[in-house]
C-alpha positions as CSV (number, residue, x, y, z in Angstrom):
1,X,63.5,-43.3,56.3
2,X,60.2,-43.0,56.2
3,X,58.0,-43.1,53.2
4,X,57.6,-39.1,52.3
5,X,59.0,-36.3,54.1
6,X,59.2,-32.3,53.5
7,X,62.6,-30.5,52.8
8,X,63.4,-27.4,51.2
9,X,65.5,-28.1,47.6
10,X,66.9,-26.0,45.2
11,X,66.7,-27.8,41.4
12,X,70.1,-28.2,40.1
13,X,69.0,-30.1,36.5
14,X,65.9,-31.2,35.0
15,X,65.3,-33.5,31.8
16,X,62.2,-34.3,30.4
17,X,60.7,-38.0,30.5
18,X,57.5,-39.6,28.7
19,X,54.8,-37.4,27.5
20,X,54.4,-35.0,30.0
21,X,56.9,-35.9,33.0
22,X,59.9,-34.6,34.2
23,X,63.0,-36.0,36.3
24,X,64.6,-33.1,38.3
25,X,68.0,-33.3,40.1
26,X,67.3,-31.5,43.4
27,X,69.7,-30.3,46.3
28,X,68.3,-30.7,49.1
29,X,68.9,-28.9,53.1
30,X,68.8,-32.0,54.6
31,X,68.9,-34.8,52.2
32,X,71.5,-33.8,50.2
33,X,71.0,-34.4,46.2
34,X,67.9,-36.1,45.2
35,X,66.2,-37.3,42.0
36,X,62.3,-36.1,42.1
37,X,60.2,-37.2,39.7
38,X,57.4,-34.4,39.2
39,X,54.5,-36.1,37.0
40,X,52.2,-34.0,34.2
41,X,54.6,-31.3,35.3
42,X,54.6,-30.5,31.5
43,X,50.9,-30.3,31.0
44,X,49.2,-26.6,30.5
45,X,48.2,-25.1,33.7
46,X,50.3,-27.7,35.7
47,X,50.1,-26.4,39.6
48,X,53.7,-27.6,40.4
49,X,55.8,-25.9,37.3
50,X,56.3,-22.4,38.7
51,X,57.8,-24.4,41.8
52,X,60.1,-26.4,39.8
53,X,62.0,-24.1,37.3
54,X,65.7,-24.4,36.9
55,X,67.4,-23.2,40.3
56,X,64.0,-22.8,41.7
57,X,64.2,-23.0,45.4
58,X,61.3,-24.5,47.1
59,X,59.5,-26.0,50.2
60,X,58.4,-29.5,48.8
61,X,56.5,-32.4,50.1
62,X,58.5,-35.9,48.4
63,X,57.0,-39.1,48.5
64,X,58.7,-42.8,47.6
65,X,58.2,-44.2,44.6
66,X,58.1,-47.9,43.1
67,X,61.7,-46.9,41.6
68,X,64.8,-45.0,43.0
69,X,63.3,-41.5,42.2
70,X,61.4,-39.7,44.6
71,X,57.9,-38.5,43.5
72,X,57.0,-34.5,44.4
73,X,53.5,-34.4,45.8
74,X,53.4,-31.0,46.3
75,X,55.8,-27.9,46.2
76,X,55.6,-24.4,47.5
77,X,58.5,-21.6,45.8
78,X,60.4,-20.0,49.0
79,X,60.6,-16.3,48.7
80,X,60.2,-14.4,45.3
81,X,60.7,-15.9,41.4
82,X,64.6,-16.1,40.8
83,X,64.5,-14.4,37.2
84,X,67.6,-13.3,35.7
85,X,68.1,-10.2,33.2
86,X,70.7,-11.2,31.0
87,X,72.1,-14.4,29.2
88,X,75.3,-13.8,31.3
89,X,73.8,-13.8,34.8
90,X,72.1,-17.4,33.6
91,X,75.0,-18.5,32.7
92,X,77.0,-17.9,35.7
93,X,73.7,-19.1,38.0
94,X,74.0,-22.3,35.7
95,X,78.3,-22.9,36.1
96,X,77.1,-23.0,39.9
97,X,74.6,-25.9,39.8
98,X,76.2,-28.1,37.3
99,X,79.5,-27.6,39.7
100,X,77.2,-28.5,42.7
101,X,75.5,-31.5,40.8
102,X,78.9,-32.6,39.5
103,X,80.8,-33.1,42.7
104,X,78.3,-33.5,45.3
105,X,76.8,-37.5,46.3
106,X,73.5,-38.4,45.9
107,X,71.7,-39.3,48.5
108,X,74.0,-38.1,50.9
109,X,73.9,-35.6,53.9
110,X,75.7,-32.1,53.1
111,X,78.2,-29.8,54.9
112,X,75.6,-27.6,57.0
113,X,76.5,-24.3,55.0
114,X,76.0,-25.9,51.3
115,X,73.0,-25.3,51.1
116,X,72.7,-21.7,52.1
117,X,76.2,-21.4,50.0
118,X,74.5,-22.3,46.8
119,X,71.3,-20.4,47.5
120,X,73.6,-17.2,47.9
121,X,75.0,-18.0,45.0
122,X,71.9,-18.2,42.7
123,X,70.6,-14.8,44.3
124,X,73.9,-13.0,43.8
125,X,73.6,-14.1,39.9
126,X,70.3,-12.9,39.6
127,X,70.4,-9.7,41.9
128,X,71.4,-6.7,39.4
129,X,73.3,-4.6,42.1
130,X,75.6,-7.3,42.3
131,X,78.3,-9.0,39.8
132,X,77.1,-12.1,38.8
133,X,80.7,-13.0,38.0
134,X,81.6,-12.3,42.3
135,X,78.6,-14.5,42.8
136,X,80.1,-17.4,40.6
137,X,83.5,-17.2,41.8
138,X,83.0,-17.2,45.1
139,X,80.8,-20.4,44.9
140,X,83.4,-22.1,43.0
141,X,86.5,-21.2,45.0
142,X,84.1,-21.9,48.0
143,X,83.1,-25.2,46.7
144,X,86.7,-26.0,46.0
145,X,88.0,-25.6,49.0
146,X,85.3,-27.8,50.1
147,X,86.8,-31.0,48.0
148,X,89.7,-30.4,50.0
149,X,91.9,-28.9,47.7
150,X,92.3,-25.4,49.2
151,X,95.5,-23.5,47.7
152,X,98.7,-22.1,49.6
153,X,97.8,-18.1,49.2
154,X,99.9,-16.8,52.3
155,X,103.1,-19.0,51.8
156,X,104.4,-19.7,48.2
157,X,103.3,-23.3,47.5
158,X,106.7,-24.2,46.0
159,X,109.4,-22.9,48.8
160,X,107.3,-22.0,51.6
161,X,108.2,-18.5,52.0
162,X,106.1,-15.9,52.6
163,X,104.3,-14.1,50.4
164,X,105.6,-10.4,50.0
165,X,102.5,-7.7,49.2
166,X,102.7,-8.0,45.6
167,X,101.8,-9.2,42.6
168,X,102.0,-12.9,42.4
169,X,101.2,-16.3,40.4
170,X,98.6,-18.9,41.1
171,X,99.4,-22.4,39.8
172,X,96.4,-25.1,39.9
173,X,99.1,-27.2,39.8
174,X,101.4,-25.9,41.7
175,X,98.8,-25.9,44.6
176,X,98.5,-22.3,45.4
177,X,100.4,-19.1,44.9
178,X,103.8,-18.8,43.5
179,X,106.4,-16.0,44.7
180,X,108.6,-14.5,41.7
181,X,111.5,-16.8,42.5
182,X,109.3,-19.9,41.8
183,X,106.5,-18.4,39.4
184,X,108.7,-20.1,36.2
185,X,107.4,-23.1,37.3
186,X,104.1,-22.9,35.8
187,X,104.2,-20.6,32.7
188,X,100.5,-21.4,32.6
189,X,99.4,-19.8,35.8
190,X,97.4,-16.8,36.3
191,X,99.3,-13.7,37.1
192,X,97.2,-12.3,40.2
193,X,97.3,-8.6,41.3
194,X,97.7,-7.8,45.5
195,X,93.7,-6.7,44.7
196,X,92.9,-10.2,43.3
197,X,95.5,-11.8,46.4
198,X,93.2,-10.1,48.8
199,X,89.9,-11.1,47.2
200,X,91.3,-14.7,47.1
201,X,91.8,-14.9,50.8
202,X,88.2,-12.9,52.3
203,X,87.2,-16.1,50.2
204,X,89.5,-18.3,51.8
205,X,88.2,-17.1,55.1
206,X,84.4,-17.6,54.2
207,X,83.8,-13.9,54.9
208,X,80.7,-13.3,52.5
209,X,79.6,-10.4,54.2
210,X,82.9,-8.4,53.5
211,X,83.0,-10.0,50.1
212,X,80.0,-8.6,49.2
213,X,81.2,-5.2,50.2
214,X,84.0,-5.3,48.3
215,X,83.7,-3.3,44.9
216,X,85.5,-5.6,42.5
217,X,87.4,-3.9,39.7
218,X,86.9,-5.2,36.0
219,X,90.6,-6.8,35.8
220,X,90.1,-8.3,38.8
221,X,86.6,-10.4,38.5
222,X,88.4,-11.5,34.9
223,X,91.2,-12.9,36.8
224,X,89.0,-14.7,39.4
225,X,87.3,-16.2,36.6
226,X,90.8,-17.0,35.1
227,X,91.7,-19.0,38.5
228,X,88.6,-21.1,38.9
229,X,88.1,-21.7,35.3
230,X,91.7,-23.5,35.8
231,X,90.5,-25.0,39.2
232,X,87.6,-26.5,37.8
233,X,89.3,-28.0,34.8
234,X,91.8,-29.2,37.2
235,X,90.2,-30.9,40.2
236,X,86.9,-31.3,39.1
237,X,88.2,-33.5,36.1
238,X,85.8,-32.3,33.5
239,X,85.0,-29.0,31.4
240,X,81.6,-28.1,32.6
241,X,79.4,-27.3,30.0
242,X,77.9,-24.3,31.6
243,X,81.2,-22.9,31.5
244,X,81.7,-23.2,27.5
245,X,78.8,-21.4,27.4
246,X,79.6,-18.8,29.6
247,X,82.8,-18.5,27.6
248,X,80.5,-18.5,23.9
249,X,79.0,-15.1,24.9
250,X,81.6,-14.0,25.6
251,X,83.2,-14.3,22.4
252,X,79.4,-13.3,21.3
253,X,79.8,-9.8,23.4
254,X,83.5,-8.9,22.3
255,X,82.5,-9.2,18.7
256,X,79.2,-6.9,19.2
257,X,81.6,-4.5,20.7
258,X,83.9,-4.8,17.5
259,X,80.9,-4.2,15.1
260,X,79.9,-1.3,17.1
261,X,82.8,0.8,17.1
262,X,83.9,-0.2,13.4
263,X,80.9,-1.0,11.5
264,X,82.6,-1.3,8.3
């Protein structure tokens, strides 16, 4: 490779370093996931800090270094800010690049569409005419199915029938969707509605454009978040943090709701 080179990233972590440094972890369209060093990024009236936000996606110019970490030289944001209006919709932006910093290489080429899948992602979790929590899910059921752990959703994972047009259960364990003869199997699974089945397979089939035309009821976006939260747990092999937090406002909104119809 040669010595610098341009590519488009997306910053998926950053942690301060020294006085006025930063180390970024970046996804990249055709590097995959880097670690950029951006120097005096911290200093007032530094020109690459509106290019290197969290999630901020950019056209940037990376040079080698003397150590492992790439250096950024210079960085240009692609398309508008990505500001989000609530606590929530951070939240939910941030669940989908710790997922993407947690199970993708470094250094390593990506899947052509993993790029562009995350991207969507971050601008679904920002846009306010859409669900952040849609935006989430389908990144992470996406992502999953990625790892190569896709669930059974038209046959029951346990006895291979096929699934009648109702209600059924989805076991992380199980591998996939449980008819009512086998759903005793996991008294932990999530009971899913035919609405949520249906959801769960436009995902399956990578059909974002339908997805996004879908108008996803309240029960069911809480029951896709139900299923992944259990699917990351499970496959990914660690809580994400993003997701506690997620979970903490919650718990933070329920209780303003409380207070506000019983004061007292």
């Amino acid at each position: 490779m040669s010595r610098g080179y341009v590519d488009e990233g997306i910053v998926l972590r950053r942690v301060d370093y020294g006085d006025s440094d930063r180390v970024l972890t970046v996804l990249t369209r055709q590097h995959g996931k880097l670690g950029v060093m951006v120097r005096g990024v911290r200093r007032p009236g530094s020109r690459l800090a509106p290019h290197t936000d969290l999630f901020a996606r950019s056209t940037m110019q990376l040079a080698r270094g003397r150590g492992a970490l790439l250096v950024l030289a210079q960085a240009q944001r692609v398309g508008a800010a990505t500001t989000f209006d609530d606590a929530r919709r951070a939240a939910c932006a941030a669940i989908c690049a710790e997922l993407a910093d947690a199970v993708l290489e470094g250094d390593h080429p990506l899947e052509e569409d993993i790029f562009a899948l995350l991207a969507g992602a971050l601008e679904g979790c920002a846009e306010p005419r859409r669900d952040a929590r849609a935006a989430m899910a389908w990144f992470a059921r996406s992502m999953i199915d990625r790892l190569g752990y896709a669930p059974q959703l038209v046959m029951c994972a346990s006895c291979s029938e096929r699934l009648a047009e109702r209600a059924a259960l989805f076991s992380t364990e199980g591998g996939g969707l449980l008819c009512t003869r086998c759903a005793s199997a996991d008294p932990g699974g999530v009971s899913c509605s035919v609405a949520t089945i249906k959801v769960l397979r436009v995902i399956a089939a990578r059909d974002v454009e339908l997805f996004w035309r879908l108008r996803l009821r309240e029960d069911t976006l809480e029951t896709l978040e139900a299923v992944v939260e259990r699917e990351l747990a499970h496959h990914v092999g660690r809580r994400l943090r993003s997701l506690a937090v997620l979970r903490s406002l919650d718990v933070h909104r329920a209780a303003m709701a409380v207070a506000s119809v019983d004061p007292g």
